[in-house]
LUMPALUM-31582 format. One record per residue (C-alpha): x, y, z; residue number from 1. Coordinates in pm, 1 decimal, always signed. Layout:
N
       c1       c2       c3   i
        X        Y        Z NUM
...
***
This chain:
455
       c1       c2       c3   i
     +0.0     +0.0     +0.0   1
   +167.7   +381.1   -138.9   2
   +156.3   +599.5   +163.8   3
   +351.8   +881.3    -13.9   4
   +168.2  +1204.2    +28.8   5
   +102.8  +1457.4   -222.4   6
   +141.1  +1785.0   -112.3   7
    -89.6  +1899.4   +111.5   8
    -27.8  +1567.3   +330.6   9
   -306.1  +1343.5   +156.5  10
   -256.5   +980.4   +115.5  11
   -258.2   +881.3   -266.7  12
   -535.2   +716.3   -440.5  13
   -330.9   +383.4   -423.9  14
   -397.5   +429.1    -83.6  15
   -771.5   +384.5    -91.5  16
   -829.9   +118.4   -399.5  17
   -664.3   -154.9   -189.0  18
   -956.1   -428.1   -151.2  19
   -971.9   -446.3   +201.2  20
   -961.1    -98.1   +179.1  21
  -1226.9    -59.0    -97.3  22
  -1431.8   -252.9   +146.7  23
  -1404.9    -48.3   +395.6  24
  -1444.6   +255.8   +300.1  25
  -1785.3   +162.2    +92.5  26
  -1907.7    +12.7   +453.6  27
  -1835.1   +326.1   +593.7  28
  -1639.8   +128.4   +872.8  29
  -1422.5   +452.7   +954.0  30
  -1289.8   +190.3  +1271.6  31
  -1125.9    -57.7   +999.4  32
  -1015.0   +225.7   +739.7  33
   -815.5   +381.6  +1086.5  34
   -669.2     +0.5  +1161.5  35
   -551.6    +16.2   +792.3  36
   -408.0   +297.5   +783.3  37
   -196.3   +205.7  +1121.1  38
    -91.2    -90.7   +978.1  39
   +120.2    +48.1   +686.2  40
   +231.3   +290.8   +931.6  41
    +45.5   +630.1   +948.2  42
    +23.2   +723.4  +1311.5  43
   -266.2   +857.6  +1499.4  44
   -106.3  +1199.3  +1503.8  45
   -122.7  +1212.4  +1177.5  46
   -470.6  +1096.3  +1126.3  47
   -621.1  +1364.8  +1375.6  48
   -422.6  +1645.2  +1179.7  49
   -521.7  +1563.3   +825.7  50
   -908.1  +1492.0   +953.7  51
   -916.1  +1787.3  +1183.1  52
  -1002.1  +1546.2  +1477.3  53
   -875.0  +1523.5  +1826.2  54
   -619.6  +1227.1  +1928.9  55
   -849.0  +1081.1  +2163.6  56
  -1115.9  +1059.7  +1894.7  57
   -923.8   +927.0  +1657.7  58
   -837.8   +656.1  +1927.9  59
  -1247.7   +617.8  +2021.6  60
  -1271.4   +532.6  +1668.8  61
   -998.5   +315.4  +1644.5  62
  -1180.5   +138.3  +1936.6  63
  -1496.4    +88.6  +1738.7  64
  -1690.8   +357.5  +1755.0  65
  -1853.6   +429.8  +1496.6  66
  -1871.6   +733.9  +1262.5  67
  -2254.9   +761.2  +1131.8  68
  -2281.3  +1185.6  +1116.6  69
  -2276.9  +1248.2   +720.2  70
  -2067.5  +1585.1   +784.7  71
  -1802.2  +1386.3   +949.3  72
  -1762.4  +1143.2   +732.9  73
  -1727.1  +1398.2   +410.2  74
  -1463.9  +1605.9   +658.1  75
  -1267.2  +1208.1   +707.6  76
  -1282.7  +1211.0   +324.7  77
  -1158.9  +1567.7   +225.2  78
   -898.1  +1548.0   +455.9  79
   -759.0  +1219.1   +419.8  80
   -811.3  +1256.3     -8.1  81
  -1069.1   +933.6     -7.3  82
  -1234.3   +967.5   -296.9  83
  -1620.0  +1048.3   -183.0  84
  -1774.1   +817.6   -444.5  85
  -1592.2   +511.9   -231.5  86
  -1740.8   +612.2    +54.1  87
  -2090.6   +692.9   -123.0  88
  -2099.8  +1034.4    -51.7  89
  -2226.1  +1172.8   -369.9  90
  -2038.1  +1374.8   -563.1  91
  -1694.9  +1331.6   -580.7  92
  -1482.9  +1520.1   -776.6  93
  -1455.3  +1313.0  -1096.7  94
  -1833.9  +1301.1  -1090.3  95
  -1816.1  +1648.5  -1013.9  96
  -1609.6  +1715.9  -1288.7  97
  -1853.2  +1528.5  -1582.3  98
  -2101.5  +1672.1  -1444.9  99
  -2016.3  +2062.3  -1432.4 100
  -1607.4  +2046.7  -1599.4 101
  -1279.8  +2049.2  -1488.5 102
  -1136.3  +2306.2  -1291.5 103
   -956.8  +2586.1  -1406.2 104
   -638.4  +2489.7  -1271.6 105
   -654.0  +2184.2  -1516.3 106
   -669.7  +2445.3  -1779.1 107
   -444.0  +2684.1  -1676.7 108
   -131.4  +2546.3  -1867.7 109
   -187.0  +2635.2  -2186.0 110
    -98.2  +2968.7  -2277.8 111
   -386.9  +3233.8  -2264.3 112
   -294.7  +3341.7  -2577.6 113
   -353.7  +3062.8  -2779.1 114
   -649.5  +2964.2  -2598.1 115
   -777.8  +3338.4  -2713.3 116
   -633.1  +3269.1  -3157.2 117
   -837.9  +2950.4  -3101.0 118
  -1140.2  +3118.6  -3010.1 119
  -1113.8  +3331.7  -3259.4 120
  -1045.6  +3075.5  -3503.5 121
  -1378.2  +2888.0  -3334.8 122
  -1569.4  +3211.7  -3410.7 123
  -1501.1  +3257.9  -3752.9 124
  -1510.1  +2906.3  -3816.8 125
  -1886.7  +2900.0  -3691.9 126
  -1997.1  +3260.2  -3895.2 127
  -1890.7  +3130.3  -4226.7 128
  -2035.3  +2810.0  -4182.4 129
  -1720.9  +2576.8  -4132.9 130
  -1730.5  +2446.1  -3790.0 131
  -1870.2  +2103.9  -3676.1 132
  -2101.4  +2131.6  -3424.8 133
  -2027.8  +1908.3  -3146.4 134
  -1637.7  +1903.1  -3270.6 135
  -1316.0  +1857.7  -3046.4 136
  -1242.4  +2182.9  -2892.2 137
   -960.8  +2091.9  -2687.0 138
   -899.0  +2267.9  -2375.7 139
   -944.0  +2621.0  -2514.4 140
  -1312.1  +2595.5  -2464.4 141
  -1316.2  +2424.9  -2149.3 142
  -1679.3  +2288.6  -1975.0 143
  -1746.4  +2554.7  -1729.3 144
  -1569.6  +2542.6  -1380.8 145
  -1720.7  +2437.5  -1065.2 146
  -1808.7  +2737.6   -879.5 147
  -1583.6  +2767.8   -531.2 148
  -1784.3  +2678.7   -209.2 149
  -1751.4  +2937.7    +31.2 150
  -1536.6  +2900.5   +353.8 151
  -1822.8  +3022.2   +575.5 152
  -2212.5  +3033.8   +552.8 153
  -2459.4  +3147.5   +671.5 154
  -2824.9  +3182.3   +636.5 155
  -2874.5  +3326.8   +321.8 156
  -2688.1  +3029.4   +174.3 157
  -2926.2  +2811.1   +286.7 158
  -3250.9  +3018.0   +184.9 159
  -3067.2  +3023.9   -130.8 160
  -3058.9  +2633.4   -173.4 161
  -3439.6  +2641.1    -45.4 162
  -3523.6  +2876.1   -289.7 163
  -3344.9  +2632.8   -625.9 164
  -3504.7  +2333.1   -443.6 165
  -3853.7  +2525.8   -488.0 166
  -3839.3  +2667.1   -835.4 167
  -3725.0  +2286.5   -979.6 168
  -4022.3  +2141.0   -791.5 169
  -4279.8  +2367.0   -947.3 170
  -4113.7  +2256.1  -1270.7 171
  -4132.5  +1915.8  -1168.3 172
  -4490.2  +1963.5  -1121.1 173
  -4578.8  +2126.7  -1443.6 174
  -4348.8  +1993.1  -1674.4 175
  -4259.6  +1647.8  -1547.8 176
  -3899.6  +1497.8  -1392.5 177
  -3774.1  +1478.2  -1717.3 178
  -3793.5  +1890.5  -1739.1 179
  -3553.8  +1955.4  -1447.9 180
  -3418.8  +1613.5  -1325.7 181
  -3052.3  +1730.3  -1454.4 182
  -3071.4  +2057.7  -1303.1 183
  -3133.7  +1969.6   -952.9 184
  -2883.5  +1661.5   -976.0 185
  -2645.9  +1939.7  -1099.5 186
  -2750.3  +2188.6   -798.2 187
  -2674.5  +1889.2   -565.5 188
  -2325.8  +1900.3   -713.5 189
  -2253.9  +2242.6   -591.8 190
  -2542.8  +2274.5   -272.2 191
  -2363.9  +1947.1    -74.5 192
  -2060.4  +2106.3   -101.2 193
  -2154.9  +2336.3   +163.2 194
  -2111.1  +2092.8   +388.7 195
  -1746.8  +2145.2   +383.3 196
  -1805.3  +2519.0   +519.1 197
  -1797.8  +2641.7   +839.3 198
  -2115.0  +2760.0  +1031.7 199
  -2316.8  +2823.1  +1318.7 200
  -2496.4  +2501.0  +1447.1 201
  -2792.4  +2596.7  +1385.4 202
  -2706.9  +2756.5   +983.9 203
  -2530.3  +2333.4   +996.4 204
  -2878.7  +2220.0  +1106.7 205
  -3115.8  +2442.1   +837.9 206
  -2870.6  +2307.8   +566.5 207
  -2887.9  +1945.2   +656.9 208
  -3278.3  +2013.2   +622.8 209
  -3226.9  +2183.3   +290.4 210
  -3034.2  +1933.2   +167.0 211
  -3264.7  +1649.4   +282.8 212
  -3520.9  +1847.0    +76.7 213
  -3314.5  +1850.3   -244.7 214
  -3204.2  +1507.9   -207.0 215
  -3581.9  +1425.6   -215.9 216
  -3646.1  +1596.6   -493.5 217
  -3373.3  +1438.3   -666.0 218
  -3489.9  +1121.5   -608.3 219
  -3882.8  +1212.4   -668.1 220
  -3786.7  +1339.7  -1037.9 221
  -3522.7  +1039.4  -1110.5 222
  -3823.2   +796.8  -1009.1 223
  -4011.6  +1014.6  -1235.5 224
  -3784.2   +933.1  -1490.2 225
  -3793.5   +544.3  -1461.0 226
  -3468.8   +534.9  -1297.9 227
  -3550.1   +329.7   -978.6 228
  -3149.3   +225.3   -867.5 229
  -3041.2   +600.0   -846.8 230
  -3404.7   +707.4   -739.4 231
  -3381.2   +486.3   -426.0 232
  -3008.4   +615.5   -410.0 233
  -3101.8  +1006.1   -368.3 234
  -3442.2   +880.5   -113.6 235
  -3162.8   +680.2   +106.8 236
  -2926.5  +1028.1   +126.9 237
  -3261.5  +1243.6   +185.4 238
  -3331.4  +1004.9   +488.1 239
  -2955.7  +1090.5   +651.1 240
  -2954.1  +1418.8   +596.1 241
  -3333.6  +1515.9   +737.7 242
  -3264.5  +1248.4  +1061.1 243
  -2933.1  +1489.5  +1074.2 244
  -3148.0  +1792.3  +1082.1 245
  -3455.2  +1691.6  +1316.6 246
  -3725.3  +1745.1  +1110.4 247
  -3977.2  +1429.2  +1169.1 248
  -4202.2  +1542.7   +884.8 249
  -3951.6  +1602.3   +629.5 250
  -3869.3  +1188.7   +733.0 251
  -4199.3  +1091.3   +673.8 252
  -4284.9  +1321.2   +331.8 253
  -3914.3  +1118.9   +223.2 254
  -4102.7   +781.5   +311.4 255
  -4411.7   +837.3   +164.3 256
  -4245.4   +921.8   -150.8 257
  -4015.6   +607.7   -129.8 258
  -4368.9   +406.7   -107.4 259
  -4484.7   +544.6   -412.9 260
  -4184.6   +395.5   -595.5 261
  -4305.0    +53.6   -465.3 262
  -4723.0   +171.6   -524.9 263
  -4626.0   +243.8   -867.1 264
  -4413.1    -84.6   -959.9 265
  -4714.9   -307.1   -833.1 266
  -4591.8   -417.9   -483.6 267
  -4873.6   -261.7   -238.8 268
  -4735.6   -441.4    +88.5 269
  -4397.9   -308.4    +33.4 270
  -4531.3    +34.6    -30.4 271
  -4757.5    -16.1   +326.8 272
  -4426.6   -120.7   +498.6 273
  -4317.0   +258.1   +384.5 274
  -4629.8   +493.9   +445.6 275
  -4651.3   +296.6   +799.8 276
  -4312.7   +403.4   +857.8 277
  -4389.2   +742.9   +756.6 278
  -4729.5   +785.6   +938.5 279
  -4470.0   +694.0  +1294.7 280
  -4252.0   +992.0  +1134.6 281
  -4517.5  +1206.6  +1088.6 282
  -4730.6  +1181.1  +1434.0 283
  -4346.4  +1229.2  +1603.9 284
  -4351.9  +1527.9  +1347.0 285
  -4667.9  +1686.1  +1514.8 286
  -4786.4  +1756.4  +1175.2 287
  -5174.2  +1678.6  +1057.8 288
  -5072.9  +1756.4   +717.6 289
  -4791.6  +1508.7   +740.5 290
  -5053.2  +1215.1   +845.7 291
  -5275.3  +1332.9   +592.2 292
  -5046.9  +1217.2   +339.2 293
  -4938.1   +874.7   +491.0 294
  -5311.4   +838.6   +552.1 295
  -5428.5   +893.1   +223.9 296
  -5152.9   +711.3    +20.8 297
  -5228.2   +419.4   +271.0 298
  -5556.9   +403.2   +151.6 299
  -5429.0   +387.9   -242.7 300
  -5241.5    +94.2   -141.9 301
  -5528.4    -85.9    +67.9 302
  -5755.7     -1.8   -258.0 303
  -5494.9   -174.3   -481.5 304
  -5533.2   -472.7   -252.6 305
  -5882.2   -470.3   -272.1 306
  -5932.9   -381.4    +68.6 307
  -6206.3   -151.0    +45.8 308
  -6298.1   -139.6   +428.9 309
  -5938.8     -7.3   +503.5 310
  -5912.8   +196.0   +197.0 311
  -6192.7   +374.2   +303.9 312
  -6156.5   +384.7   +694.3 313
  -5741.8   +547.8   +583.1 314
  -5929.3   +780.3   +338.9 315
  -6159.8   +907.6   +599.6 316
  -5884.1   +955.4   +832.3 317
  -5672.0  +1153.4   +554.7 318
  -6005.7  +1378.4   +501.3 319
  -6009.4  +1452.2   +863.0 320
  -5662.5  +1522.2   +900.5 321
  -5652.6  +1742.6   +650.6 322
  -5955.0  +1964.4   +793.7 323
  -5714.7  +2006.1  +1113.6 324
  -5400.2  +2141.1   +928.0 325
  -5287.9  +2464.4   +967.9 326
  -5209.2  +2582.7   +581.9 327
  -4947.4  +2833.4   +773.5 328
  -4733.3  +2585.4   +859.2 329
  -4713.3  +2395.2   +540.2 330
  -4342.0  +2319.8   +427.7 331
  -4263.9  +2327.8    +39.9 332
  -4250.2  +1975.2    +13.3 333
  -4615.6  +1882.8   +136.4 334
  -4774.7  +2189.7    -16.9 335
  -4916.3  +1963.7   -304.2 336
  -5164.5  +1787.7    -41.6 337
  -5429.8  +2076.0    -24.4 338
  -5841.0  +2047.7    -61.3 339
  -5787.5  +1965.8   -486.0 340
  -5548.8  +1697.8   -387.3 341
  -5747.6  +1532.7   -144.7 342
  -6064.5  +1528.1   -477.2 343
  -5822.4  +1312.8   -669.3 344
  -5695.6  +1103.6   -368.2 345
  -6047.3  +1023.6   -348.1 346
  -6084.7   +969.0   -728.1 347
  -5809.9   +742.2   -726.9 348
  -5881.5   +501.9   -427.5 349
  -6208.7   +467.7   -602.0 350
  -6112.3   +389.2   -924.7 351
  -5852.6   +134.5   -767.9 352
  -6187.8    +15.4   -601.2 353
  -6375.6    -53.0   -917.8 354
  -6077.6   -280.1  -1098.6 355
  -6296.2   -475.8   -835.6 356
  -6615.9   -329.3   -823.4 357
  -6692.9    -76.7  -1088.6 358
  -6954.4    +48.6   -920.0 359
  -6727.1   +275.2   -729.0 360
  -6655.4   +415.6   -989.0 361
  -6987.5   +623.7   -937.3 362
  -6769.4   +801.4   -652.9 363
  -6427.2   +816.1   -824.4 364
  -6550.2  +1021.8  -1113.8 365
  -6727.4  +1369.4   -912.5 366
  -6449.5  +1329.6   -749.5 367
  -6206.5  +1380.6  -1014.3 368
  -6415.4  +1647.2  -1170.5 369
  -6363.8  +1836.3   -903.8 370
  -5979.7  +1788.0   -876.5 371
  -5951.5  +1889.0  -1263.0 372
  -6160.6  +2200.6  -1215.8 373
  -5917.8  +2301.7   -943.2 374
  -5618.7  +2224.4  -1134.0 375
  -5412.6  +2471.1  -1311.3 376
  -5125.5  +2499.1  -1545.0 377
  -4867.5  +2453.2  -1335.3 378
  -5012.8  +2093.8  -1225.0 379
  -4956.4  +1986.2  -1593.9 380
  -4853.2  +1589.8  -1429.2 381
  -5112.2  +1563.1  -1212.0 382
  -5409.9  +1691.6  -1469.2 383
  -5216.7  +1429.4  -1691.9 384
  -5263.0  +1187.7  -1401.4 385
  -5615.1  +1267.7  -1338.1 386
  -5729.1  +1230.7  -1673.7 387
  -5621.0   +850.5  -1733.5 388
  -5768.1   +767.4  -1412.7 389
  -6077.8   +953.2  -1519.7 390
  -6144.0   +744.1  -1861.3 391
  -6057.7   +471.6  -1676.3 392
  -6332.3   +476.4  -1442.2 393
  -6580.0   +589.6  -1719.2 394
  -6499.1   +222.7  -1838.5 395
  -6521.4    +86.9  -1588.5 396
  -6852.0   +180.9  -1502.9 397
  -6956.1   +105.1  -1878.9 398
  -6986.1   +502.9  -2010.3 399
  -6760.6   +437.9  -2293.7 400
  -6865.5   +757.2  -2506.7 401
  -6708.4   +952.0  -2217.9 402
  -6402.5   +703.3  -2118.8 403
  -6315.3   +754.0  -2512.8 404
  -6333.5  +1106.2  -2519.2 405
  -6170.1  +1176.4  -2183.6 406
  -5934.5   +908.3  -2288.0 407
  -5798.8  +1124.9  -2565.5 408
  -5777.5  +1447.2  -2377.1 409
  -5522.9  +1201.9  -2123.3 410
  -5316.6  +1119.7  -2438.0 411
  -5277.1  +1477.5  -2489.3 412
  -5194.2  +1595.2  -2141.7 413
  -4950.8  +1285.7  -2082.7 414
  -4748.8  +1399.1  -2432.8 415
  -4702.8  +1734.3  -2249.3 416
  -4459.5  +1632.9  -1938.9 417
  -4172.7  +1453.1  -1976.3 418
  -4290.6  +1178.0  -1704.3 419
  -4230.6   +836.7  -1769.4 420
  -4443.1   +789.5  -1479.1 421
  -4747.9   +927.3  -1669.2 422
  -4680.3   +670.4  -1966.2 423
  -4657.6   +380.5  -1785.1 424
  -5011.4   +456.0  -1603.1 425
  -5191.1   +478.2  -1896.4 426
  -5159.1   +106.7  -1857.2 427
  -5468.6    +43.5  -1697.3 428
  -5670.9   +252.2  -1982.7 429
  -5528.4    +51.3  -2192.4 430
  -5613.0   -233.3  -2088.2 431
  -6008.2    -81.5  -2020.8 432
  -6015.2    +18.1  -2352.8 433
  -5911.0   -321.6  -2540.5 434
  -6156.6   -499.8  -2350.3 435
  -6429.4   -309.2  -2575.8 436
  -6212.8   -352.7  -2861.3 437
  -6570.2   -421.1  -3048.3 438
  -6603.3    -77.1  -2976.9 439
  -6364.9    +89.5  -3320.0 440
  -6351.2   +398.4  -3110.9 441
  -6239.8   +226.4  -2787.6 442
  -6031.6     +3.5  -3000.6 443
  -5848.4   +361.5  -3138.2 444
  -5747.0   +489.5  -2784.1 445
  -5593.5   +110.5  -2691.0 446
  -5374.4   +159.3  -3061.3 447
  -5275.8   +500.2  -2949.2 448
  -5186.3   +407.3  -2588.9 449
  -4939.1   +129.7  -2711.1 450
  -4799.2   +380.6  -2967.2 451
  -4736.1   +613.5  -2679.5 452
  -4606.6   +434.2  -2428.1 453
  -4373.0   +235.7  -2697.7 454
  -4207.1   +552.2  -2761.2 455
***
């Protein structure tokens, strides 16, 4: 194992991709990575100055105890030069750097001057027509530079993070996860590096709640997106950082939306296992808007069960709840779960309801009319949402004039976000709509449904 420092002290990456090593570091088993290190010979001394941790904590850990806090374990791997990615810590600096460029000191040895003639060159090349676009640039035209972290926050940086986390959500809502999923993967790049800053306790606190919050959106759009490994990835990071930062109802908002992944793959009694969870989270929380959630989405996944006593006892509950919050209080996150909401909650137990009895569907559809009247533009994925679910229950309760014509007005509002979400549940119309396939109208939608969701 290379030892040799570079020079600001840091052990080489030789260092840190020996197996047992590897291993280590990916458990997060700071105890072992210490015994390692002592081993080929780096003494504690030496640990506690390049971590910025006492002697006698250094010797704690090398005792067993265990490192859990997330801001800890990113100041072990900045000052020891681990890269982050073995510890899975997201973002370290080579995915840092495809995500947002090299530095400029990667840049900085060739000679300003050329780098300016080749611009130029560029330039001209482009007016009259002779560039390639897409072509080599070399390092003249470099991706743009991460943006330094600052040394100290304080408040304001955190409002500021709150504030990007809110303006990609109400994208996410209009537009779909595929609108803004980059973007807030990309302000995760540059927001967790905060962590490496000094502050007050409480500005630490605020951003580990921040963070949480971005993390969850992160993992809300990916899922939106049909990626379920990194989705699940960004959900586990949200959970750290909000149990770091206190906030019970933050924990259970990241739950219920790690249930959803499982609601919308098929498996109700894993999703259950989740909004339970969550429902603990949010009573700790104090929050009736919290439980209002957990109750509601509980009741989706009795109703996919066919459970209609507990759907509807859970949707009752969620109604009730709801009546109780204080719309003051609300945080970003559960701001979605308001009166219009709690219409298409309804709609959609119901409508789960009459896959086994379509009579319910008599209650699912007022009950999505009066979500979609609510609705405005900047809901475009959940009036996409409503809509299938909508047709759906026209066929199931055996209106198939409306289910048809509905159905169509779905197609349209699903083509408008970029939610891969949206496509897969027109599934269930689908499938509605074939089962009338004597119907040349009905048989239409099915034919444009597969076309869609092939795509």
């Amino acid at each position: 194992m290379n030892v040799t420092g570079s020079q600001d002290n840091r052990l080489s990456l030789e260092t840190w991709n020996e197996p047992e090593m590897k291993r280590a570091l990916a458990d997060r088993d700071i105890s072992s990575v210490y015994r390692l290190l002592r081993r080929v010979g780096i003494s504690q001394r030496h640990i506690a100055a390049l971590t910025g941790q006492s002697q006698s904590e250094v010797s704690e850990i090398l005792k067993g105890r265990q490192v859990m806090a997330y801001d800890v374990l990113a100041r072990i791997s900045c000052g020891l030069g681990i890269p982050r990615g073995y510890m899975g810590l997201a973002y370290d600096p080579v995915t840092a750097t495809s995500m947002v460029g090299p530095s400029d000191n990667v840049l900085a040895e060739e000679d300003e001057s050329v780098k300016r003639r080749k611009l130029l060159a560029h330039g001209a090349a482009v007016l009259f027509g002779t560039a390639v676009l897409g072509g080599d640039r070399g390092q003249w035209l470099p991706s743009p530079a991460q943006t330094p972290a600052p040394s100290n926050i304080g408040m304001a940086d955190v409002k500021q993070v709150e504030a990007a986390t809110r303006a990609m959500r109400a994208l996410d809502y209009q537009f779909g996860g595929g609108a803004c999923r980059d973007a807030v993967v990309a302000q995760l790049s540059w927001a967790q590096r905060l962590l490496g800053s000094s502050g007050t306790e409480v500005v630490r606190l605020q951003l580990f709640r921040a963070l949480a919050d971005l993390q969850n959106l992160a993992g809300w759009t990916t899922f939106d997106v049909g990626l379920l490994d990194s989705s699940r990835n960004h959900f586990a990071t949200a959970l750290e950082f909000a149990k770091q930062s206190g906030d019970s109802s933050l924990m259970s908002n990241i739950m219920y939306r790690i249930g959803r992944v499982y609601l919308h793959h098929g498996d109700a009694n894993d999703a259950l296992k989740w909004f339970q969870l969550g429902q603990i989270a949010a009573q700790d929380s104090g929050s009736e808007l919290a439980v209002a959630v957990l109750c509601g989405n509980e009741a989706w996944a009795y109703a996919l069960m066919g459970d209609d006593v507990q759907a509807k006892k859970l949707l009752g509950r969620s109604r009730d709840e709801l009546a109780r919050a204080n719309p003051n209080e609300t945080p970003d996150w559960a701001r979605f779960y308001n009166d219009t909401d709690m219409y298409a909650m309804i709609g959609t137990v119901y409508n789960e309801l009459a896959a086994y009895d379509p009579r319910h569907a008599a209650v699912a559809i007022p009950a999505f009319g009066q979500a979609l009247a609510r609705y405005d533009d900047s809901m475009g994925r959940s009036q996409a949402f409503t809509l299938t679910m909508l047709a759906t229950s026209y066929l199931r309760q055996g209106d198939v004039d409306h289910g048809i014509q509905v159905g169509r007005r779905a197609l349209q509002a699903a083509s408008a976000v970029k939610s891969k979400r949206v496509t897969d549940r027109l599934k269930p119309l689908e499938i509605e709509a074939a089962r009338r396939s004597t119907n040349p109208d009905s048989r239409d939608l099915a034919h444009l449904i597969r076309q869609q969701r092939s795509l």
